[in-house]
DOFIVEX-279571 format. One line per field, with one value per residue (C-alpha): residue number from 1; residue in three letters; x, y, z. Coordinates in Angstrom, 3 decimals. Example, Ala and Ser with C-alpha at 12.3 -4.5 7.8 and 13.67 -1.06 7.14 Angstrom:
2
num <- [1, 2]
residuo <- [ala, ser]
X <- [12.300, 13.670]
Y <- [-4.500, -1.060]
Z <- [7.800, 7.140]
This chain:
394
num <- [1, 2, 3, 4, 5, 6, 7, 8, 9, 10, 11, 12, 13, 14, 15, 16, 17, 18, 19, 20, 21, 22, 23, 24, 25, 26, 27, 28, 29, 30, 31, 32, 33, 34, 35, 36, 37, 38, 39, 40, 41, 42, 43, 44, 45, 46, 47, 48, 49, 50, 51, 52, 53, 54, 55, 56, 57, 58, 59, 60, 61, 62, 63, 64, 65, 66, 67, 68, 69, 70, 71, 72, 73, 74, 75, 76, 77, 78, 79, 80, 81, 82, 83, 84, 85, 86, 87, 88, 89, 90, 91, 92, 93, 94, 95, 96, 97, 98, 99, 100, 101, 102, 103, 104, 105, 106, 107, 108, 109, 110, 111, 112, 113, 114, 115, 116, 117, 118, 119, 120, 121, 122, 123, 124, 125, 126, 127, 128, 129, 130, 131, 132, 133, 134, 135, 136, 137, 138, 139, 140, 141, 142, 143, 144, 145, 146, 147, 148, 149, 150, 151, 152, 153, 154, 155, 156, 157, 158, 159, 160, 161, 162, 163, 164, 165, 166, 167, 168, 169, 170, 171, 172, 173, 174, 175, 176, 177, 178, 179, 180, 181, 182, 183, 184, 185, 186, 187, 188, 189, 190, 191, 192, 193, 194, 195, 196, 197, 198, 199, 200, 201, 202, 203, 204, 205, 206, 207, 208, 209, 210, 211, 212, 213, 214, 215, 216, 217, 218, 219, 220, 221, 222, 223, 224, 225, 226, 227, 228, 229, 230, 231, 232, 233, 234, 235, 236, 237, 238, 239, 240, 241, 242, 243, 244, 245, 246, 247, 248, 249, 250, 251, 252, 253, 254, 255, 256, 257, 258, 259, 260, 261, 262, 263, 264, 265, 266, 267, 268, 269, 270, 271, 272, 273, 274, 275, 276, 277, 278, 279, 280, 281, 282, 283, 284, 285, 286, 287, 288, 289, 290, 291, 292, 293, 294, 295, 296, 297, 298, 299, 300, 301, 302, 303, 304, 305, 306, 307, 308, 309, 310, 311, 312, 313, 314, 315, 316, 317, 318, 319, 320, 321, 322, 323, 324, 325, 326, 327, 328, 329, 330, 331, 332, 333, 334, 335, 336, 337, 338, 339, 340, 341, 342, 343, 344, 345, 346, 347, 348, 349, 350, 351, 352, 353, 354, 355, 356, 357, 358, 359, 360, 361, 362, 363, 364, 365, 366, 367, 368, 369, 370, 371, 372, 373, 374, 375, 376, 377, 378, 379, 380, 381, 382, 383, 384, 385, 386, 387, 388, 389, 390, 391, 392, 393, 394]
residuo <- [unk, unk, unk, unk, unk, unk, unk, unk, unk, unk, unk, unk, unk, unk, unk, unk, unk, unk, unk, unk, unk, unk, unk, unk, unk, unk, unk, unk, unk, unk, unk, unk, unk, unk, unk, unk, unk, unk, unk, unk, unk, unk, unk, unk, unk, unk, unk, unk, unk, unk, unk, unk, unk, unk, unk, unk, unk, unk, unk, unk, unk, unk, unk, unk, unk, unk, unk, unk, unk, unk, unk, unk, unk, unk, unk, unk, unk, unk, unk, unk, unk, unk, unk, unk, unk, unk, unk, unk, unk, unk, unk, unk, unk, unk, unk, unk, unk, unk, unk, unk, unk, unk, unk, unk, unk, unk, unk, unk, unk, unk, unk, unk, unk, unk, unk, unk, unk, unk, unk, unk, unk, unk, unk, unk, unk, unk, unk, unk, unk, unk, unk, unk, unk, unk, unk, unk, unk, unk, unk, unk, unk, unk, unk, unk, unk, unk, unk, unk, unk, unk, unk, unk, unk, unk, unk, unk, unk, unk, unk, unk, unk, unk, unk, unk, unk, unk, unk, unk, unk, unk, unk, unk, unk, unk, unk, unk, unk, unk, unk, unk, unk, unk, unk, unk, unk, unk, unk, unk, unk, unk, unk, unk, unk, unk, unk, unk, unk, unk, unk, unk, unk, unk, unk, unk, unk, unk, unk, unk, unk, unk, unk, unk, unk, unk, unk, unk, unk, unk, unk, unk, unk, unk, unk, unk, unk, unk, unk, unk, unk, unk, unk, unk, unk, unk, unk, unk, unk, unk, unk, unk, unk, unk, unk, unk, unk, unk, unk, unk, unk, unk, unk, unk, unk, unk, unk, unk, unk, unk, unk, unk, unk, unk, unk, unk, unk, unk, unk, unk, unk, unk, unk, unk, unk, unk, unk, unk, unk, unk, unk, unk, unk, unk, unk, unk, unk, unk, unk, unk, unk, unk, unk, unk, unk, unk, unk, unk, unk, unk, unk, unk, unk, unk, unk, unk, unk, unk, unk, unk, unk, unk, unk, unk, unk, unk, unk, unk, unk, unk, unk, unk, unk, unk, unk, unk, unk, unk, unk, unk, unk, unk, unk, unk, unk, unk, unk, unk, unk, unk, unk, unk, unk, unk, unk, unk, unk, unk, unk, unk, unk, unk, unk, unk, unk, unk, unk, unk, unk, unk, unk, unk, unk, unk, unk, unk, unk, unk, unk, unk, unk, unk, unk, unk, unk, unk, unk, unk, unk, unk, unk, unk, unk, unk, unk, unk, unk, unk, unk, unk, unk, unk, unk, unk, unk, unk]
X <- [0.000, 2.889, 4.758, 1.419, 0.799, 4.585, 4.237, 0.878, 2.590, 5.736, 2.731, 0.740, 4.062, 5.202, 2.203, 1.433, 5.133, 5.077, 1.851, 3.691, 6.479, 4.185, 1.902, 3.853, 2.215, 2.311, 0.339, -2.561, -3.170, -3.306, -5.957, -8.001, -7.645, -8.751, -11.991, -12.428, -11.768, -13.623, -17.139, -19.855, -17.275, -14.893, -15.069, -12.936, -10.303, -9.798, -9.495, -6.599, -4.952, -4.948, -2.926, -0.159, 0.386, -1.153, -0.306, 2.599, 4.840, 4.117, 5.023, 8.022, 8.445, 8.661, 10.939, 13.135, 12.701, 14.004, 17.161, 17.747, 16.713, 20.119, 18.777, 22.209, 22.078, 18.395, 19.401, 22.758, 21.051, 21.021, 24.503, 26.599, 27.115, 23.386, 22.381, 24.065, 22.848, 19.197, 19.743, 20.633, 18.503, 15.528, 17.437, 17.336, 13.407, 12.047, 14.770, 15.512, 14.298, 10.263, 9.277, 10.736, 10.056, 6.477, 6.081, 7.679, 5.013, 2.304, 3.370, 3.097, 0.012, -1.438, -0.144, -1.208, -4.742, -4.133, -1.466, -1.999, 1.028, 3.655, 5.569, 7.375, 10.431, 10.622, 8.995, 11.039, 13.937, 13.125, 11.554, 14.969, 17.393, 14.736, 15.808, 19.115, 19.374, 17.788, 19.489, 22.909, 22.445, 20.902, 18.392, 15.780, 13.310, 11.482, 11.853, 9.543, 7.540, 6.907, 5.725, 3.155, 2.486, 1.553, -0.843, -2.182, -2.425, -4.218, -7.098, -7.472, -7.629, -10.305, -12.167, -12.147, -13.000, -16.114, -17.315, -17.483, -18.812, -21.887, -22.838, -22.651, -25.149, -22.743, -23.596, -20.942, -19.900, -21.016, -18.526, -18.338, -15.832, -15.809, -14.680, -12.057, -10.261, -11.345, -9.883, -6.461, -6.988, -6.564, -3.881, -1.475, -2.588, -0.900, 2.436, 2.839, 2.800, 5.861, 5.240, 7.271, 10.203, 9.922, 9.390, 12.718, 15.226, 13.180, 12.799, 15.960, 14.126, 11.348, 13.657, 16.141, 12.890, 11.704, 14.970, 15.750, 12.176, 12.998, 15.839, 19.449, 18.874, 16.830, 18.962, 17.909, 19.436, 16.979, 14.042, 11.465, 12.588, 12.776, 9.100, 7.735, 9.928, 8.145, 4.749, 5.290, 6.096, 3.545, 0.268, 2.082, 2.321, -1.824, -2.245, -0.433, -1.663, -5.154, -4.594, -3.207, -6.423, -8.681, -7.371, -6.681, -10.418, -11.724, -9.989, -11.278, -14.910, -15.476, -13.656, -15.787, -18.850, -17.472, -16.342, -18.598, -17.851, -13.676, -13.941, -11.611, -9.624, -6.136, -4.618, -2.571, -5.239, -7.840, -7.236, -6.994, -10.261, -11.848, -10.515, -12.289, -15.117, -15.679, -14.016, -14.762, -12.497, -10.473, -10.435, -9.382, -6.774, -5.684, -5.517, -3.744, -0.943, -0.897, -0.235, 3.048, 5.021, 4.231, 5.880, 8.518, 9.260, 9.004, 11.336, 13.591, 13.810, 14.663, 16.994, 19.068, 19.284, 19.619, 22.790, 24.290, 23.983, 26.226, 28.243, 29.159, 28.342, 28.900, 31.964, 33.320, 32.995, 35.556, 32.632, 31.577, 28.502, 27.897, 28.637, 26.269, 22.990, 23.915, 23.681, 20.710, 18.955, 19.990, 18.297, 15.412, 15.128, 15.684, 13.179, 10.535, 10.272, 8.911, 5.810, 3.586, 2.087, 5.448, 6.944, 4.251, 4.322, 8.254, 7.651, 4.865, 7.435, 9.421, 7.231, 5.095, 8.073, 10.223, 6.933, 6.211, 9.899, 10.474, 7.241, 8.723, 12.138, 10.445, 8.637, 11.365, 13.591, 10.691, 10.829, 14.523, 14.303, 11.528, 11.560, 15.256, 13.975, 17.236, 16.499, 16.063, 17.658, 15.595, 12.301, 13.422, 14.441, 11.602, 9.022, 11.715, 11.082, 7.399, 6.995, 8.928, 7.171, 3.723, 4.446, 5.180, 2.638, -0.356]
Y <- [0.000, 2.295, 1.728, 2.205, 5.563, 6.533, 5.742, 7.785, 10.810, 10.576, 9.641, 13.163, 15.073, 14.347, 14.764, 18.077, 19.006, 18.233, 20.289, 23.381, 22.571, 22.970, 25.562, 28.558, 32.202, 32.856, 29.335, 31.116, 33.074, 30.399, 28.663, 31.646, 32.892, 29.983, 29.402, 33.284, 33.049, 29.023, 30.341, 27.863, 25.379, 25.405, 21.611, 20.699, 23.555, 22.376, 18.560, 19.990, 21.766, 18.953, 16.695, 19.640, 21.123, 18.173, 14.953, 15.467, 17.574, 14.211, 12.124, 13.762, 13.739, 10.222, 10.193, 12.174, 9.823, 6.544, 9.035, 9.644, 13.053, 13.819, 16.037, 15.722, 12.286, 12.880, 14.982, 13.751, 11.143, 12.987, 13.824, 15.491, 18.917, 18.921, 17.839, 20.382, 22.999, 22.190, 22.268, 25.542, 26.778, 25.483, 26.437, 30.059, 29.975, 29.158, 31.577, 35.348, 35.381, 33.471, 32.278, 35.083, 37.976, 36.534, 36.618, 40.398, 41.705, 39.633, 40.703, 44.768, 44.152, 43.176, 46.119, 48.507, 48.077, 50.085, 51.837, 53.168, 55.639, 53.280, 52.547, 48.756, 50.294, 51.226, 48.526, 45.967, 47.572, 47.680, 44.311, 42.730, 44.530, 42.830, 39.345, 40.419, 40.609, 38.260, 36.236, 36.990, 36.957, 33.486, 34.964, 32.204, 34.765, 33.864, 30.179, 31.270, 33.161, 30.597, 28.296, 30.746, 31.914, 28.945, 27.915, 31.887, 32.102, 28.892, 29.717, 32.575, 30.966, 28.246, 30.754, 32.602, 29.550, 28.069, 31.387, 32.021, 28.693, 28.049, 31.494, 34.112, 33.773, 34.598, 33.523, 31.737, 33.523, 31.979, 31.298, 30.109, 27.299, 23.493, 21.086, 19.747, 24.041, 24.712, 21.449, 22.180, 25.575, 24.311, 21.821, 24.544, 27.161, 24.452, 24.986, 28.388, 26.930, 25.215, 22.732, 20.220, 22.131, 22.528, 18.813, 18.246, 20.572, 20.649, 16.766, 16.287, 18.321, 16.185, 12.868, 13.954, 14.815, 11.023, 9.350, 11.759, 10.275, 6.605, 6.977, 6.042, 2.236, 2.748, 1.370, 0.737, -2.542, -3.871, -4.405, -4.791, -1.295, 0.089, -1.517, 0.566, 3.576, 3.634, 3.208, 6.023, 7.970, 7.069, 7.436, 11.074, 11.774, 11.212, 13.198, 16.296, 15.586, 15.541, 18.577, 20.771, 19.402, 20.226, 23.953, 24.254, 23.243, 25.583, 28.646, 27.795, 27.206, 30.224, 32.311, 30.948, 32.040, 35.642, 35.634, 38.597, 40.764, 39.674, 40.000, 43.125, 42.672, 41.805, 38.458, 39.509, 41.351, 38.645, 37.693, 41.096, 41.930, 38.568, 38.479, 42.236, 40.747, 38.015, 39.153, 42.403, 44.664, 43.263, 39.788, 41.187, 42.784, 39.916, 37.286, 39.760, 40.251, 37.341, 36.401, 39.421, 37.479, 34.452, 35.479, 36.752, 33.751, 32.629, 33.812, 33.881, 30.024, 30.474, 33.483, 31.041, 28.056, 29.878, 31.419, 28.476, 26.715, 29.810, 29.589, 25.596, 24.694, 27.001, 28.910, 25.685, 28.189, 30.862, 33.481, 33.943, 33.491, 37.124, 37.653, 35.406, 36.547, 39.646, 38.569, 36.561, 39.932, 41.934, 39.589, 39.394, 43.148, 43.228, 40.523, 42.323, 45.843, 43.751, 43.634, 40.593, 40.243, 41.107, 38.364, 35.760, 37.294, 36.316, 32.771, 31.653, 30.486, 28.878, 26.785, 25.994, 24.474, 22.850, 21.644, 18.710, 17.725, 17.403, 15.673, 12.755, 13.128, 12.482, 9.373, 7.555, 8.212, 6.834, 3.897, 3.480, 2.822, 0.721, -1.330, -0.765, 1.421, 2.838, 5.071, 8.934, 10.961, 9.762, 10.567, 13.763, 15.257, 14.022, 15.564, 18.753, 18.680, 18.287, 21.167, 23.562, 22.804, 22.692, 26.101, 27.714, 26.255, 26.366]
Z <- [0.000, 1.091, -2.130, -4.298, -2.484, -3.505, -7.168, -7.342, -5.215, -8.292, -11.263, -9.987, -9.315, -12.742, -14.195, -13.355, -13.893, -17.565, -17.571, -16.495, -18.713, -21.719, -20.600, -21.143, -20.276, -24.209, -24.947, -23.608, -26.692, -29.650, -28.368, -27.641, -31.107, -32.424, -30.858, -31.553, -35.161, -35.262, -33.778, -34.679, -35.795, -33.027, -32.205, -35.425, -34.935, -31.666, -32.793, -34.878, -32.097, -29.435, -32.418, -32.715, -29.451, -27.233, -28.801, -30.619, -28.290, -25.874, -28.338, -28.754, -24.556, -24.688, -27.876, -25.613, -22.526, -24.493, -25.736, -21.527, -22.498, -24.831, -27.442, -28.873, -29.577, -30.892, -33.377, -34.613, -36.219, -38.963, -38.824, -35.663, -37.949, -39.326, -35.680, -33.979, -36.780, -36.025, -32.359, -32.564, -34.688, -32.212, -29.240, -30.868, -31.674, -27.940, -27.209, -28.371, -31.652, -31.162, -27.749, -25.986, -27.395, -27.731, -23.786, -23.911, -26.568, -25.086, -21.430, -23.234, -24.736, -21.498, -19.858, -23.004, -21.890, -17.790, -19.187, -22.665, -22.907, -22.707, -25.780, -26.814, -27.099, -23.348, -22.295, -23.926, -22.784, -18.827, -19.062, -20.327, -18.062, -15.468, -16.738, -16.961, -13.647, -12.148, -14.435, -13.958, -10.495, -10.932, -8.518, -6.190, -6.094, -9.728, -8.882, -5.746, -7.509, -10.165, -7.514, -6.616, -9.669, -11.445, -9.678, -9.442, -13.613, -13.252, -10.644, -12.520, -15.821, -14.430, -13.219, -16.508, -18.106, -15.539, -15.292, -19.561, -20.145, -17.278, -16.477, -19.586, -22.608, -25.634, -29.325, -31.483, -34.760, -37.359, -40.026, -44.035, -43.544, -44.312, -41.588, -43.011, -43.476, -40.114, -39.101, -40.757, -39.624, -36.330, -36.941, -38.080, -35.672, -33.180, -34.585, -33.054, -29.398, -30.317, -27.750, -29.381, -29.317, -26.077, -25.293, -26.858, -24.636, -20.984, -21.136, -19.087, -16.488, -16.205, -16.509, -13.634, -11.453, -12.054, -11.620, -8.379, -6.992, -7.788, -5.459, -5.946, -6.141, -9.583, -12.756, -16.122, -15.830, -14.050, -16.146, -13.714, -12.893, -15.975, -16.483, -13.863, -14.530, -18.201, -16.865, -14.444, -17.294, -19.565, -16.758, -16.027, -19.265, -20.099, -16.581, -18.163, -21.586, -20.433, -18.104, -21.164, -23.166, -21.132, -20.499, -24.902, -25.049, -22.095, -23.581, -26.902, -25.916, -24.324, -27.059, -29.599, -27.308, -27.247, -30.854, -31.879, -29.232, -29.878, -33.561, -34.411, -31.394, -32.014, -31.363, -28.358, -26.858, -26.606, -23.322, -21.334, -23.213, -22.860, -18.820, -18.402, -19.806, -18.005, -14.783, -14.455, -13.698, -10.468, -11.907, -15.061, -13.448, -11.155, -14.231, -16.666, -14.371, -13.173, -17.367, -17.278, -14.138, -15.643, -18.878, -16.941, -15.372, -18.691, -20.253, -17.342, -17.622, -21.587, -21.186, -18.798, -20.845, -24.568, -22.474, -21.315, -24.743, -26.310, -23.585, -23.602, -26.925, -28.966, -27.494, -25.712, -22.225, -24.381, -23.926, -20.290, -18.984, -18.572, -22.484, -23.307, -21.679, -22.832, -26.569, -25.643, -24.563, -26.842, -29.512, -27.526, -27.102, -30.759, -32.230, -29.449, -31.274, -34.644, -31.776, -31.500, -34.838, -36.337, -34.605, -36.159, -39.182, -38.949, -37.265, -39.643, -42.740, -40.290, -38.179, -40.799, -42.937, -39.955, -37.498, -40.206, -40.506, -36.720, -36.060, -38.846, -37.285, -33.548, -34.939, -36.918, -33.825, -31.742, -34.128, -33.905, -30.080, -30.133, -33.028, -34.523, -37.654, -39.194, -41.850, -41.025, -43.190, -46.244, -44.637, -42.769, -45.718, -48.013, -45.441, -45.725, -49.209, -49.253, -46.296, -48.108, -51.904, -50.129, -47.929, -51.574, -53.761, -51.059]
């Protein structure tokens, strides 16, 4: 009983940790979007979400898992100089140049709405001599604040979501789409949360956390062990799946109840209006700030490891560790001016070309470990191919 009670503390644990891993502050949006743009027919554009930024980014967790969460030997399958090439390259997009910049703009838009005066420019600038600091300083007091604040952006979030759902009367927009383009609609919009991308760099994270609660007697050795350690992974893996769905669903749900009052709202403003809405003004208030420390926090995390990866593996520790978040934020700072339209409007090539090739380079790897499949530079760069001809010819 004792040892049943342990594995469900380690299956919940995990669980929710691999929900926080993939529910970034600037997830919130995409989903929200969708249902506001989906209306009537939200039910298929959120089937295509939950395969892109649900399924597949856990897919590509336990990919990850069966590589002992070395993204390097992940990705030099394809070759150690095309490996470490790609790893960069994604290493740079949840970094300074997408996911970051993302939380800044979405973090200013937030703000935009109590204080209307204050310009990006500013605003980006103060908000990443914050990070630098705190990350230099390798500060505790964001990890604390995380801790509190995670579970603060989710209350508030529920709450937004119960509340929109059981006790407003909204009408769904009606829209002039077939199920099948509001489907793929959906399907692509999930690119954006870049969720898988994610999957592949914080999995160590999540696999120290699991080996640290199995104790020091766990080894993969022993295959009774390494049964259990797998199906620990696997149950906390459908607990944070499921969690993530049912929030992606929530959000989109209630958008598409409010999508004629959010039609000519901009993207990044849908939640701060949506949150007033719903709210009022105090829980408005509460939940949109809430949504700016989160992103903070955010992009703390990212700041710190984009850093370190300049520092060790691309400089060989030749640049300092100083140097280095420097560079990151001045990118960041950089990318955030573009604002947060700018910044999809830059992403959207890119994710929609390089999403499809990693989700066939996650499953032939995934293949590889568990049934020996050796081919993967043939299909990673026929789906390369096919990405980059379809992107132009759509």
């Amino acid at each position: 009983m004792e040892k049943f009670r342990n594995y469900l503390k380690i299956i919940i644990s995990t669980g929710l940790a691999m929900f926080s891993m993939f529910f970034g502050a600037g997830n919130v949006v995409f989903p929200l979007d969708l249902g506001r743009f989906a209306g009537n027919m939200n039910f298929y554009a959120i089937l295509g979400l939950l395969i892109t930024a649900v399924f597949v980014p856990f897919v590509g967790l336990l990919a990850m898992f069966l590589f002992s969460g070395d993204y390097s030997s992940f990705f030099n399958r394809i070759g150690k100089i095309p490996g470490l090439i790609l790893s960069a390259f994604l290493l740079a997009l949840i970094g300074p140049f997408m996911a970051m910049p993302r939380c800044v703009t979405l973090s200013f838009s937030t703000l935009q709405s109590y204080i209307p005066g204050v310009s990006l420019f500013y605003f980006s600038l103060v908000f990443c001599v914050v990070l630098f600091i705190f990350a230099f300083k390798r500060a505790k007091i964001l990890d604390l604040l995380g801790t509190i604040l995670s579970p603060l952006l989710l209350i508030s979030l529920i709450i937004l979501i119960v509340k929109g759902i059981l006790f407003a009367h909204p009408v769904a927009r009606v829209i002039d789409f077939t199920k099948t383009q509001i489907f793929m609609y959906g399907l692509t919009e999930g690119y954006y949360t870049m969720d898988l991308l994610g999957a592949f760099f914080f999995s160590v994270v999540v696999l120290l956390g699991l080996k640290k609660s199995f104790g020091s007697g766990f080894s993969f050795q022993d295959k009774i062990g390494k049964r259990k350690f797998y199906l620990v992974t696997i149950i906390s893996s459908i607990i944070g799946a499921g969690l993530l769905a049912l929030v992606y669903i929530g959000f989109s749900y209630v958008a598409s109840f409010y999508s004629l009052e959010l039609l000519n709202i901009e993207k990044d403003k849908v939640l701060s209006v949506l949150s007033s809405v719903i709210l009022g003004s105090a829980g408005g208030i509460i939940a949109n700030m809430a949504v700016i420390l989160a992103c903070l926090t955010t992009s703390l995390t990212l700041a710190v490891v984009f850093a370190e990866f300049i520092q060790n593996e691309l400089f060989k520790n030749k640049l300092n560790y100083k140097s280095s978040l420097l560079i990151t934020l001045i990118l960041t700072f950089t990318m955030s001016n573009l604002g947060f339209m700018g910044i999809i409007k830059f992403s959207t090539p890119i994710l929609l070309i390089i999403y499809p090739v990693l989700i066939v380079l996650t499953l032939v790897n995934l293949a590889n470990k568990l049934f020996g499949f050796k081919y993967v530079k043939i299909p990673v760069a026929i789906s390369l191919i096919t990405s980059i001809v379809w992107y132009f010819v759509k």
